[in-house]
Backbone as ProteinMPNN parsed JSONL, in Angstrom:
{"seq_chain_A": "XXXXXXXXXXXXXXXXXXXXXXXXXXXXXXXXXXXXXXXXXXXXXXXXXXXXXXXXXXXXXXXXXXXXXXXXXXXXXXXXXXXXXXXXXXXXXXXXXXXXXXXXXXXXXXXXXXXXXXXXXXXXXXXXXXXXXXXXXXXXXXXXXXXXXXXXXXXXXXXXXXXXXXXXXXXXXXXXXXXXXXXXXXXXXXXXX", "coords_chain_A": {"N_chain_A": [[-4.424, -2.554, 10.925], [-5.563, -0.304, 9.389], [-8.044, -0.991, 10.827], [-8.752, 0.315, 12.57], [-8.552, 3.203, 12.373], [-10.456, 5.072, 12.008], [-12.069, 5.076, 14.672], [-9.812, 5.988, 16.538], [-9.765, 8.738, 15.384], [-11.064, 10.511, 17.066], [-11.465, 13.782, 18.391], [-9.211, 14.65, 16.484], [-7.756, 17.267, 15.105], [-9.152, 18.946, 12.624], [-7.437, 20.923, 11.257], [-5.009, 19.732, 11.306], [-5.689, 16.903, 10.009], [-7.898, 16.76, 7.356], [-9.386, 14.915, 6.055], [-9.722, 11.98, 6.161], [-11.501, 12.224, 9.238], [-13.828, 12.834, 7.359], [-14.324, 10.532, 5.768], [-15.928, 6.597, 6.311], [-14.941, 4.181, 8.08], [-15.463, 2.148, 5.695], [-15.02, 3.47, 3.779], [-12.168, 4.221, 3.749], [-10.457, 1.593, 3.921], [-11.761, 0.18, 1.35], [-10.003, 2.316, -0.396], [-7.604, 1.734, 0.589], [-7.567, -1.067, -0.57], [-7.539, -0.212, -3.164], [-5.442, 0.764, -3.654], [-3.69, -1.214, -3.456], [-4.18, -2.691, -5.54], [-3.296, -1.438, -6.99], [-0.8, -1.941, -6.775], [0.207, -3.4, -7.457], [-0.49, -4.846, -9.945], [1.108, -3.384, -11.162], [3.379, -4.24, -10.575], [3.463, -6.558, -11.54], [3.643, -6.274, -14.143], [6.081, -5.879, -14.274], [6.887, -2.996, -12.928], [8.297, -0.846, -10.373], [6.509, 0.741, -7.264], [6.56, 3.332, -6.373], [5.148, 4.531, -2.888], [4.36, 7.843, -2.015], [6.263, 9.245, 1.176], [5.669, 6.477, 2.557], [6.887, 4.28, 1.391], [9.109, 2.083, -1.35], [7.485, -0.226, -3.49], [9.463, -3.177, -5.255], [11.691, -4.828, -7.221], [14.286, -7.395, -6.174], [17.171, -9.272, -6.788], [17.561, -12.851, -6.811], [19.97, -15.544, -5.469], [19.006, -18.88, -4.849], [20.505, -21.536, -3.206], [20.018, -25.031, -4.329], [20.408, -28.051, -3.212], [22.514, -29.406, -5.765], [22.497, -27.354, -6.908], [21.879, -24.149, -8.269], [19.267, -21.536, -8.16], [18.375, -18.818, -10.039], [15.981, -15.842, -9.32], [13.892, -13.206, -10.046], [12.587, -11.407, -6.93], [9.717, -9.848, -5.69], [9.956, -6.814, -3.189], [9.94, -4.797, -0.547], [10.72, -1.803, 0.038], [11.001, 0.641, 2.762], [10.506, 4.31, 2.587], [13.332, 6.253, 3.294], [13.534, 8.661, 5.209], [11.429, 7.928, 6.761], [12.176, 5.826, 8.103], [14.427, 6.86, 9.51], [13.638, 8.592, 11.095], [12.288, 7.372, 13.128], [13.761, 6.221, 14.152], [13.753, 3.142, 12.874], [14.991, 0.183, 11.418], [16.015, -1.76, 8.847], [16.749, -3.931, 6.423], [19.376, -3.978, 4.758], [18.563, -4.161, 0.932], [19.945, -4.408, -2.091], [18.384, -3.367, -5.491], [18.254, -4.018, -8.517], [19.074, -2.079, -10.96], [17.361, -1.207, -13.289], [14.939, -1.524, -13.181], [11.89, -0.275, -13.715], [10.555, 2.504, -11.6], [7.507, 3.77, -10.654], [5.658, 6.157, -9.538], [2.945, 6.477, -7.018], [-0.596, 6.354, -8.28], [-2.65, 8.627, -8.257], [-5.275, 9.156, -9.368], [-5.911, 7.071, -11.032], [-6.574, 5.447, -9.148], [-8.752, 6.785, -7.818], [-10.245, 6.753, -10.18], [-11.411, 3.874, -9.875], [-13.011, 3.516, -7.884], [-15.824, 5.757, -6.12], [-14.92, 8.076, -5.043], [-13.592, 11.114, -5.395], [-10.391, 12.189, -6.976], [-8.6, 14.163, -5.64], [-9.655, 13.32, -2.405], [-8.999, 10.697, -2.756], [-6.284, 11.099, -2.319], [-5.737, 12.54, -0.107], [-6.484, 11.095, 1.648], [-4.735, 8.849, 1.572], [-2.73, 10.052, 2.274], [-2.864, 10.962, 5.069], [-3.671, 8.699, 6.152], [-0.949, 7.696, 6.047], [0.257, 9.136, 8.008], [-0.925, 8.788, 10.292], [-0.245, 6.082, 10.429], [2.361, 6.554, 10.921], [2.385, 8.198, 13.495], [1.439, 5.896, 15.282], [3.851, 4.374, 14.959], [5.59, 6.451, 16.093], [4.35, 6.294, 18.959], [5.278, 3.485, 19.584], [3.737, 1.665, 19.201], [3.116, -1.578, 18.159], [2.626, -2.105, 14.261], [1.068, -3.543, 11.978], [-0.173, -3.789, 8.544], [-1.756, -4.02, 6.087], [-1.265, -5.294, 2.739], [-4.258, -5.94, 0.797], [-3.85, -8.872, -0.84], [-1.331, -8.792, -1.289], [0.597, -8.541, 1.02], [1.637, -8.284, 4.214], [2.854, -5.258, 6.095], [5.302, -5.539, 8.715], [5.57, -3.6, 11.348], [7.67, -3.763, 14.15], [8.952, -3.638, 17.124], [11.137, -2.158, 16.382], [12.015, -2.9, 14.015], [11.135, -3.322, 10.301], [9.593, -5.365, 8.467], [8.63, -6.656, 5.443], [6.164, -8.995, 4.751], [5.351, -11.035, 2.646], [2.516, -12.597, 0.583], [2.792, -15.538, -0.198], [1.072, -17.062, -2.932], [0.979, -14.68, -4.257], [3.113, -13.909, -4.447], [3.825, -15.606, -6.249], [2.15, -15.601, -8.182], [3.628, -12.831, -9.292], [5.623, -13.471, -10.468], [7.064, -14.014, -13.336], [9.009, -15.77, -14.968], [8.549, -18.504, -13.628], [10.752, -19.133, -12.11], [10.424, -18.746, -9.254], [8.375, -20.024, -8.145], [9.299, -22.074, -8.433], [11.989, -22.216, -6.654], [10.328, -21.392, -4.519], [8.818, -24.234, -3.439], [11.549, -25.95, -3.915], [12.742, -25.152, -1.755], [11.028, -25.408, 0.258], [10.606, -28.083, 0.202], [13.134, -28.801, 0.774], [13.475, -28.221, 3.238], [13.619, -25.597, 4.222], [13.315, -22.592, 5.408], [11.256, -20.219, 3.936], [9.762, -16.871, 3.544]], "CA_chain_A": [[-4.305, -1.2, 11.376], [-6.678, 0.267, 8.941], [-9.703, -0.706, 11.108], [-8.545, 1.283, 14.215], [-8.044, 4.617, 12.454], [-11.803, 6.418, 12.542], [-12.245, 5.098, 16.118], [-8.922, 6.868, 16.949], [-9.247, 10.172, 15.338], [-12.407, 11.511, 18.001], [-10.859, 14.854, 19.07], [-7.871, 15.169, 16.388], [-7.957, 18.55, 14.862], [-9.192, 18.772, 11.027], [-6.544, 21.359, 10.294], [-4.16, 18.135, 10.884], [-6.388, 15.886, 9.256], [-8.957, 17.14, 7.007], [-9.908, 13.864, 5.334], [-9.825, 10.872, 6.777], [-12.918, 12.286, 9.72], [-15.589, 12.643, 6.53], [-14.711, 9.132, 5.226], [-16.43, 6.218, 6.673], [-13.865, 3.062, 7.795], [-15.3, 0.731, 4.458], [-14.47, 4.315, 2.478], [-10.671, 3.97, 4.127], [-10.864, 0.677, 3.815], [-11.58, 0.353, 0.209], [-9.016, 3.128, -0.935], [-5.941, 1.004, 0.217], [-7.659, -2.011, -1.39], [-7.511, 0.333, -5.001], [-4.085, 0.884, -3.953], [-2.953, -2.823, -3.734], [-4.714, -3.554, -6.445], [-2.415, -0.664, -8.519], [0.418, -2.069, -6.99], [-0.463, -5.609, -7.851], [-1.046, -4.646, -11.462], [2.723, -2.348, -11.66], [4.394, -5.216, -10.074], [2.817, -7.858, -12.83], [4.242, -5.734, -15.425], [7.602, -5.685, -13.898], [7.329, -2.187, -12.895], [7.638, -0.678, -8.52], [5.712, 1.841, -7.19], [6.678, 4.626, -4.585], [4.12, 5.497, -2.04], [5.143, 8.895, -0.847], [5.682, 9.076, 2.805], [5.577, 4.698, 3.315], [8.243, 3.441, 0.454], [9.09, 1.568, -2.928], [7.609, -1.938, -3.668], [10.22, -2.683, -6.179], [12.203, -6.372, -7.313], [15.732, -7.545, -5.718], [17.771, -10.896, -7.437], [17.719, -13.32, -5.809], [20.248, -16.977, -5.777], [18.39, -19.863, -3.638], [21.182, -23.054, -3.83], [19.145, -25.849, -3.812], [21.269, -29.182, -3.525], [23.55, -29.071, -6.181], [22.168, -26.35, -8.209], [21.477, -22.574, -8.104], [18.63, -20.724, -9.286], [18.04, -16.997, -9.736], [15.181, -15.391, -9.795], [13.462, -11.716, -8.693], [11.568, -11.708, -6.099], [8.881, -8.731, -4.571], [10.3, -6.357, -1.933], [9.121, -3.301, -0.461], [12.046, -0.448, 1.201], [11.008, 1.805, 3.18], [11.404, 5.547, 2.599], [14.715, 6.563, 4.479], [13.424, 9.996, 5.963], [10.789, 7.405, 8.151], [13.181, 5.09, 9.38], [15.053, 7.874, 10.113], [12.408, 9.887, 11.905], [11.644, 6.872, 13.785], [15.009, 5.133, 14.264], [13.854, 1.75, 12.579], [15.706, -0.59, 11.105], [15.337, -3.064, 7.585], [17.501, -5.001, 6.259], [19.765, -2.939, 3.214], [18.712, -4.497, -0.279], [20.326, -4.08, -3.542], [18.145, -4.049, -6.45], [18.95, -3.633, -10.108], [18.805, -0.232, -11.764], [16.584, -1.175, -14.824], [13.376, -1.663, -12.855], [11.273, 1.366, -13.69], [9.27, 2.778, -10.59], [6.101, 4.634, -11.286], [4.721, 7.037, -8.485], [0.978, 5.081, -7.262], [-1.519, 7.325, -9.465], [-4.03, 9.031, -7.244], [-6.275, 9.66, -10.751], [-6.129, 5.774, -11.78], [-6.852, 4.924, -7.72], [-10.166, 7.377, -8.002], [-11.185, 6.142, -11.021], [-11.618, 2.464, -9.446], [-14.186, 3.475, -6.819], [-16.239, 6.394, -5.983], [-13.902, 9.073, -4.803], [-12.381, 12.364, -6.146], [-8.946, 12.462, -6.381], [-8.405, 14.661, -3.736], [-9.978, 12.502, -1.531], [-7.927, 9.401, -2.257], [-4.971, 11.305, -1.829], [-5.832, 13.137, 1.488], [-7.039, 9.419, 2.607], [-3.653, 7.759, 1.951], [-1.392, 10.865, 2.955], [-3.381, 11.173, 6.202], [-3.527, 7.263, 7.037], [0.433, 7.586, 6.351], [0.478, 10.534, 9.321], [-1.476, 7.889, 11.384], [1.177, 5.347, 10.692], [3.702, 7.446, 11.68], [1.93, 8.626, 15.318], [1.381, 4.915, 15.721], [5.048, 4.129, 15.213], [6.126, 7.18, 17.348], [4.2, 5.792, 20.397], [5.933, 2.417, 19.698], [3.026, 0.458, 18.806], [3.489, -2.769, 16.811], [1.797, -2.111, 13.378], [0.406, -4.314, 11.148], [-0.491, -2.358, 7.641], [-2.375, -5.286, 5.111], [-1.816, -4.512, 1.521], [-5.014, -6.745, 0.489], [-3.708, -9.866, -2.236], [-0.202, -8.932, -1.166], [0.698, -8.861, 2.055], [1.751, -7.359, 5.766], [4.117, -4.539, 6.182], [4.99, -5.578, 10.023], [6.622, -2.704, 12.245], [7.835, -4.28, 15.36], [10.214, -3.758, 17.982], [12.372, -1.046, 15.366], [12.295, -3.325, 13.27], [10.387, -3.317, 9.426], [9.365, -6.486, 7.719], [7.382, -7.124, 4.586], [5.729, -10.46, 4.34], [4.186, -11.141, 1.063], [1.715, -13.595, 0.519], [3.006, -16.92, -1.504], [0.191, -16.48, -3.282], [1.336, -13.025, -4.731], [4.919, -13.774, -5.23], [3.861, -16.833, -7.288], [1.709, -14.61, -9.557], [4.18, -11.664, -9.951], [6.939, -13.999, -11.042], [6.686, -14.391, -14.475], [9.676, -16.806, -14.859], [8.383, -19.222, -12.681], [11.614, -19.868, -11.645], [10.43, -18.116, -7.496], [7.663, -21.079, -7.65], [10.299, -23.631, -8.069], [12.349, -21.815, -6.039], [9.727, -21.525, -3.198], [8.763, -25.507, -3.413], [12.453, -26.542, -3.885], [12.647, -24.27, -0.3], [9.836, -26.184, 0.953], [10.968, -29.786, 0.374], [14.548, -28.72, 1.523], [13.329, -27.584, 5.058], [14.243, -24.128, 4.14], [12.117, -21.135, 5.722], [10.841, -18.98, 2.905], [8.49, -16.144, 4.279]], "C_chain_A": [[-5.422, -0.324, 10.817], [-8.17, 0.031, 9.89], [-10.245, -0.218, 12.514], [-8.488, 2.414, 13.904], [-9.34, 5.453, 12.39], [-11.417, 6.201, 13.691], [-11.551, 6.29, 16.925], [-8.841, 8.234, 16.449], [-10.316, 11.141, 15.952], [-10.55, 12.676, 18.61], [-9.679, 15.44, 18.319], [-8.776, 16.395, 15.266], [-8.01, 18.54, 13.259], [-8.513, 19.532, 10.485], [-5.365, 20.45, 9.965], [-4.774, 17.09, 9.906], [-7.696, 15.818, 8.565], [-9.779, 15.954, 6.173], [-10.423, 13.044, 5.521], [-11.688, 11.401, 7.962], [-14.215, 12.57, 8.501], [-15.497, 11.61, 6.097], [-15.164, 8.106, 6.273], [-15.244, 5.3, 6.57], [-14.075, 2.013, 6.501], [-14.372, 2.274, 3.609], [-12.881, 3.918, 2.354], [-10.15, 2.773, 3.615], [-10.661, 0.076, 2.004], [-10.668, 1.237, -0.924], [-8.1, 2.526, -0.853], [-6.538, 0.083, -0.434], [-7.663, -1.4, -3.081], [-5.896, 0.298, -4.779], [-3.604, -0.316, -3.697], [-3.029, -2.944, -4.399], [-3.78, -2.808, -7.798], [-1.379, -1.343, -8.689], [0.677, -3.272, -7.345], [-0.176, -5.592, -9.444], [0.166, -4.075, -11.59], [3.726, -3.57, -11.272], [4.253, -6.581, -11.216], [3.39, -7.512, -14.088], [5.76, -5.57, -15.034], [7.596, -3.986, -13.371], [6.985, -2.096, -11.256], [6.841, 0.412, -8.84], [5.987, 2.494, -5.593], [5.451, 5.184, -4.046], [4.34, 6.428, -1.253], [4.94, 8.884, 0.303], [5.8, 7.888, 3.18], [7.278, 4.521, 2.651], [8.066, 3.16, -0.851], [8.745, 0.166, -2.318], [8.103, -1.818, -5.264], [10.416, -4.538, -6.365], [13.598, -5.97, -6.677], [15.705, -9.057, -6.637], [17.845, -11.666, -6.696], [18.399, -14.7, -6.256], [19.707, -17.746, -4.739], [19.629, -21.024, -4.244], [20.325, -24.031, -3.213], [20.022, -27.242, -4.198], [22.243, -28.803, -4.111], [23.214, -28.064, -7.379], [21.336, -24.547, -7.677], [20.902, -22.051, -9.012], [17.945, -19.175, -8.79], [16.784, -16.572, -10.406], [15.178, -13.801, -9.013], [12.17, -12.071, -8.079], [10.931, -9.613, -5.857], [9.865, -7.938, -3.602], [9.841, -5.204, -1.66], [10.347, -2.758, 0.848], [11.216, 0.357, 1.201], [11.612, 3.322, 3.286], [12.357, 5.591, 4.232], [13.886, 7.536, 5.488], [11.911, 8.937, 7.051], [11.186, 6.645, 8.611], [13.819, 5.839, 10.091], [14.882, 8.589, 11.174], [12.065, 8.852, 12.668], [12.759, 5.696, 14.463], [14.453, 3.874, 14.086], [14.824, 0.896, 11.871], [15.171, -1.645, 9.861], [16.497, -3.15, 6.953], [18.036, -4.771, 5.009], [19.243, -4.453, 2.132], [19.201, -3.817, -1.415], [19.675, -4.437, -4.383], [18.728, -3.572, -7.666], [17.916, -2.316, -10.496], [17.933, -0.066, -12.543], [14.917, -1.661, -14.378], [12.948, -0.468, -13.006], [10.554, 1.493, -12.57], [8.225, 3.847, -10.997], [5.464, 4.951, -10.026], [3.372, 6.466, -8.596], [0.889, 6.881, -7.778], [-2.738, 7.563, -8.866], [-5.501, 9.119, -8.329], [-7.035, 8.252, -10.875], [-7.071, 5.44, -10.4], [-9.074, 5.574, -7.747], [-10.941, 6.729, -9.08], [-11.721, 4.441, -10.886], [-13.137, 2.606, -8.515], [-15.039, 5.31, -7.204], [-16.248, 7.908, -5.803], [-13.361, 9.957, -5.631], [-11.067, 11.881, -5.909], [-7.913, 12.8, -5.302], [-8.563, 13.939, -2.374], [-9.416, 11.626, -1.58], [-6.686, 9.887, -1.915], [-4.571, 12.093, -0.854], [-5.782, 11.77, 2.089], [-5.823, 8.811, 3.084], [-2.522, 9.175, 2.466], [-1.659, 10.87, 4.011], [-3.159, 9.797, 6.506], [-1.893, 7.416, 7.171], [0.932, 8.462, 7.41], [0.038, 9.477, 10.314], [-0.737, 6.986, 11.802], [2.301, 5.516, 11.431], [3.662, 7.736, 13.434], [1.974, 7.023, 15.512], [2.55, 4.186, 16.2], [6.443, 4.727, 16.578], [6.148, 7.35, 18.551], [4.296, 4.389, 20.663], [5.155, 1.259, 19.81], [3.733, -0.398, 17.877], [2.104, -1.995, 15.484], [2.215, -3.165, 12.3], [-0.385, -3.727, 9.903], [-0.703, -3.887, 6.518], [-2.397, -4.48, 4.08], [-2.501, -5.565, 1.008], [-4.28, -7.67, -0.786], [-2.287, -9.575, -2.259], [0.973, -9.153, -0.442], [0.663, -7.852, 3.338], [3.31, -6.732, 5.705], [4.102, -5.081, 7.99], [6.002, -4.247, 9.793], [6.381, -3.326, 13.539], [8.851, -4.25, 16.214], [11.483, -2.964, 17.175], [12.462, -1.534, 14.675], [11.215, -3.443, 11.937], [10.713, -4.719, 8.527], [8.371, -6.007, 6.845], [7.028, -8.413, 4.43], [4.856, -10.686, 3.45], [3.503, -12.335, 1.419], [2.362, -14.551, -0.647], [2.315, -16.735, -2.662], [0.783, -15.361, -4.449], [2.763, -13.516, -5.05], [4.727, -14.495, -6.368], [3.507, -15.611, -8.561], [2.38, -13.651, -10.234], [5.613, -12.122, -10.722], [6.334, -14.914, -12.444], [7.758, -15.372, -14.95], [9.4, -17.926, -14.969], [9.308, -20.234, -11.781], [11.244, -19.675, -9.843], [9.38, -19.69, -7.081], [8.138, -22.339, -7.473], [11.195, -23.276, -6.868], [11.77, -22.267, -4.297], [9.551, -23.348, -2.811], [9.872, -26.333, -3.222], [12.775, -26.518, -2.289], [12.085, -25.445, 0.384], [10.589, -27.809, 1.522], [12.457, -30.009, 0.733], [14.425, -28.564, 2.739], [13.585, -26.344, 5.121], [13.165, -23.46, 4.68], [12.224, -20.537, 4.627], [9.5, -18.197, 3.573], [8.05, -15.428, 2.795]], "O_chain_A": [[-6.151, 0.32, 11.571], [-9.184, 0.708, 9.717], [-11.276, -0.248, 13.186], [-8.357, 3.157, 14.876], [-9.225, 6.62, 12.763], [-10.482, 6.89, 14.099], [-12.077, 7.163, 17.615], [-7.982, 8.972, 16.931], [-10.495, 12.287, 15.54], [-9.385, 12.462, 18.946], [-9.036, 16.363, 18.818], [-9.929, 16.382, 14.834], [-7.02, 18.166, 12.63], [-8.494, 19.415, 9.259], [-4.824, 20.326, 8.866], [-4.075, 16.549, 9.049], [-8.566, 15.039, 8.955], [-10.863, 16.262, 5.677], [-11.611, 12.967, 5.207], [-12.794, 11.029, 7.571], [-15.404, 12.499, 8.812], [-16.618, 11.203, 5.793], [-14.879, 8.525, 7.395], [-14.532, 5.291, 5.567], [-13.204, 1.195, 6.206], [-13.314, 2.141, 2.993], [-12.351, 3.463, 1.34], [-9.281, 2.925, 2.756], [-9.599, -0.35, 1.549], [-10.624, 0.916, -2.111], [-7.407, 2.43, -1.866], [-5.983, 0.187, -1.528], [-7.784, -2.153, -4.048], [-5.16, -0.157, -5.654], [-2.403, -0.117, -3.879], [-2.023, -3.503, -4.836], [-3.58, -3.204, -8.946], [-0.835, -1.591, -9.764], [1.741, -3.889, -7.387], [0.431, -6.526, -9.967], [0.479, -4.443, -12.722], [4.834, -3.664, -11.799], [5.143, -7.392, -11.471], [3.602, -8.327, -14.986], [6.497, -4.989, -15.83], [8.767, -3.626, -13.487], [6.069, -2.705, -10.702], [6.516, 0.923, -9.912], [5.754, 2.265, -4.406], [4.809, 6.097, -4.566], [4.516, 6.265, -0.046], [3.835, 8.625, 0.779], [6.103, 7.864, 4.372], [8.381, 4.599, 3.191], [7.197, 3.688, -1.545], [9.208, -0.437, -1.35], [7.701, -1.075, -6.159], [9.651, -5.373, -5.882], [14.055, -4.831, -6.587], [14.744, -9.72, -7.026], [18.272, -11.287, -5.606], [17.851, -15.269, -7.2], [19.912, -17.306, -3.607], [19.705, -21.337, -5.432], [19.939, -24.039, -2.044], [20.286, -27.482, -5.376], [23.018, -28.019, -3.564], [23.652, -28.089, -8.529], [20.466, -24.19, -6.883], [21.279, -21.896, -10.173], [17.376, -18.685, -7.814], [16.475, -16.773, -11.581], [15.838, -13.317, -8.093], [11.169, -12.689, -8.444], [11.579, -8.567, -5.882], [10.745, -8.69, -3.187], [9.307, -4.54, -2.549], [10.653, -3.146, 1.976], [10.652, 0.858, 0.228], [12.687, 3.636, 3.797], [12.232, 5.255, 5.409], [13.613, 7.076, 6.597], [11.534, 9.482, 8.088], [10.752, 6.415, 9.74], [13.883, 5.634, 11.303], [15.681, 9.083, 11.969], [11.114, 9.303, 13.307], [12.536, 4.649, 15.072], [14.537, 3.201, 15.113], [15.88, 1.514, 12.009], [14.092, -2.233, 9.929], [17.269, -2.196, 7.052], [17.411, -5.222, 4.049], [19.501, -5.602, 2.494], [18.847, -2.664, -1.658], [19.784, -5.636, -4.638], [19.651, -2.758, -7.704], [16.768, -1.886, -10.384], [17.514, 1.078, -12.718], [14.006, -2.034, -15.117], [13.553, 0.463, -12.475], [9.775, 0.558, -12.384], [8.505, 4.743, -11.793], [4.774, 4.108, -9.454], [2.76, 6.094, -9.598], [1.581, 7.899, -7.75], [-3.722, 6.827, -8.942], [-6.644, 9.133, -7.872], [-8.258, 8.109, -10.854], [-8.261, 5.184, -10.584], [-10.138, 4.957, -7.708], [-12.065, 6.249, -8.936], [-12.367, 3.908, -11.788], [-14.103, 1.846, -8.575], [-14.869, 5.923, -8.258], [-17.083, 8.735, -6.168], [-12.668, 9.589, -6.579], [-10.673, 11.298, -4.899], [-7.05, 12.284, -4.592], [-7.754, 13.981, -1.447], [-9.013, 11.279, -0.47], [-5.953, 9.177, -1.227], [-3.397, 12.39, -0.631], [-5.003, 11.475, 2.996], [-5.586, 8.381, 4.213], [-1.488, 8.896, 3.072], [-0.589, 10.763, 4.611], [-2.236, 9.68, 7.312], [-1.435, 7.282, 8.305], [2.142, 8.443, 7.637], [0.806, 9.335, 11.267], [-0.429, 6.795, 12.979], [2.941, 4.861, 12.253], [4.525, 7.567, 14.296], [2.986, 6.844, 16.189], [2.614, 3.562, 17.259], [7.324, 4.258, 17.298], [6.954, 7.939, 19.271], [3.701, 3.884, 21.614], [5.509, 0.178, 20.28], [4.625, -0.118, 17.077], [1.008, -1.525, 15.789], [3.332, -3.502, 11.908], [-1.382, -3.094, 10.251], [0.233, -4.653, 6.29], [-3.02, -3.422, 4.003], [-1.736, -6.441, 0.607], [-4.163, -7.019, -1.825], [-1.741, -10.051, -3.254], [2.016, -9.678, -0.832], [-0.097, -6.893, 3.475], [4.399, -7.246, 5.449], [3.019, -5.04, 8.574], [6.746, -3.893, 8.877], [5.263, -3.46, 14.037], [9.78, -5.007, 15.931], [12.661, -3.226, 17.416], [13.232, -0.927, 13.929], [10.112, -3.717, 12.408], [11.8, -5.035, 8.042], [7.473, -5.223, 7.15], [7.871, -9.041, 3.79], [3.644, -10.507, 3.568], [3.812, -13.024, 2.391], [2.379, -14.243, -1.839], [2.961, -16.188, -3.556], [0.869, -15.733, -5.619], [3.293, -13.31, -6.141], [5.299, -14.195, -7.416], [4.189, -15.032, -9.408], [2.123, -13.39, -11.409], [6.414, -11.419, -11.338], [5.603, -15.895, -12.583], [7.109, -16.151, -15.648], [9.703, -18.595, -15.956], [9.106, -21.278, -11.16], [11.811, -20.485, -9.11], [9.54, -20.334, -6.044], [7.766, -23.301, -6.801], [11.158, -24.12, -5.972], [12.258, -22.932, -3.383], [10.214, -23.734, -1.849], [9.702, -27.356, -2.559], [13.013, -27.532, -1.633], [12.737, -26.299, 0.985], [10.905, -28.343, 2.585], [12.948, -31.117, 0.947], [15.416, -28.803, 3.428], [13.816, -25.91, 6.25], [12.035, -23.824, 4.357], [13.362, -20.265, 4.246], [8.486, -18.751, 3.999], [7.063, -14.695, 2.731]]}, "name": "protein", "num_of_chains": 1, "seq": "XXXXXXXXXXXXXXXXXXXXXXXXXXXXXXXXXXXXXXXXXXXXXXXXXXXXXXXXXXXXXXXXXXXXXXXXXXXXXXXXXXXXXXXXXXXXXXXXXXXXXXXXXXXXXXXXXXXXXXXXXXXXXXXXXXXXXXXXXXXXXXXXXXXXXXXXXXXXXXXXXXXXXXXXXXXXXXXXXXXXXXXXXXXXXXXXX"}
């Protein structure tokens, strides 16, 4: 999705969107890759992170029975704020996680200090791409939203998926009970996404 949103904003009005038309698509581009890379780094430490306007990537528990044995681990997940399912009648799939995960608001300061960018500017960039999201959703496109080294938020058909990357779950599970988990999956015939 990110590499459709200059193209698309010829003609929109810079009191709507004062940001996004002076950055260049690598600038765009490179701003969500600082913000994966925060949430990559908050999720490694056990902690989520709310992106105002999208959602929380947070942990849920999880039991996999594998043969004759059950093992729990946490896994990754990312809920979507309510007030845009809401606003968009979608649909995802209730999780319960545990209370004692801390979430930590992403850090527009830390995000700037990675690349080139003021502050301001990363946080016009990602409030404005999240307005883009939103129009995209409201004219019932499918979107596809890559958080680089972690995965794909889909929106499809009302419906919101996250699909992490294997990859990424392995690494954020410090356990390593999700990698036995996932493999036990594997050699059971189980789908794990």
């Amino acid at each position: 999705m990110l590499d459709t949103i200059i193209p698309c904003l010829q003609g929109v009005s810079k009191n709507l969107l004062p940001t996004l038309p002076l950055l260049s698509q690598e600038d765009v581009s490179t701003i969500w890759e600082h913000v994966s890379e925060f949430v990559e780094r908050q999720l490694s430490i056990h902690k989520g992170v709310q992106i105002p306007g999208l959602g929380i990537f947070t942990f849920m528990r999880q039991k996999l029975d594998v043969g004759n044995k059950c093992i729990l681990f946490e896994r990754p997940i990312f809920i979507m704020a309510e007030k845009l399912l809401q606003l968009h009648g979608l649909k995802q799939n209730r999780v319960y996680t545990p209370g004692d995960i801390p979430v930590v608001p992403l850090n527009f300061v830390m995000i700037s200090l990675e690349g080139s960018l003021n502050r301001d500017t990363v946080e016009g960039c990602v409030k404005e791409t999240l307005l883009f999201l939103s129009r995209s959703i409201s004219i019932k496109q499918n979107v596809e939203f890559t958080f680089k080294g972690i995965g794909v938020l889909v929106i499809k058909d009302g419906g919101v998926k996250m699909r992490f990357l294997k990859d990424f779950l392995c690494k954020v599970d410090g356990s390593g009970a999700l990698a036995k988990a996932l493999a036990n999956a594997w050699h059971c015939g189980l789908s794990v996404v």
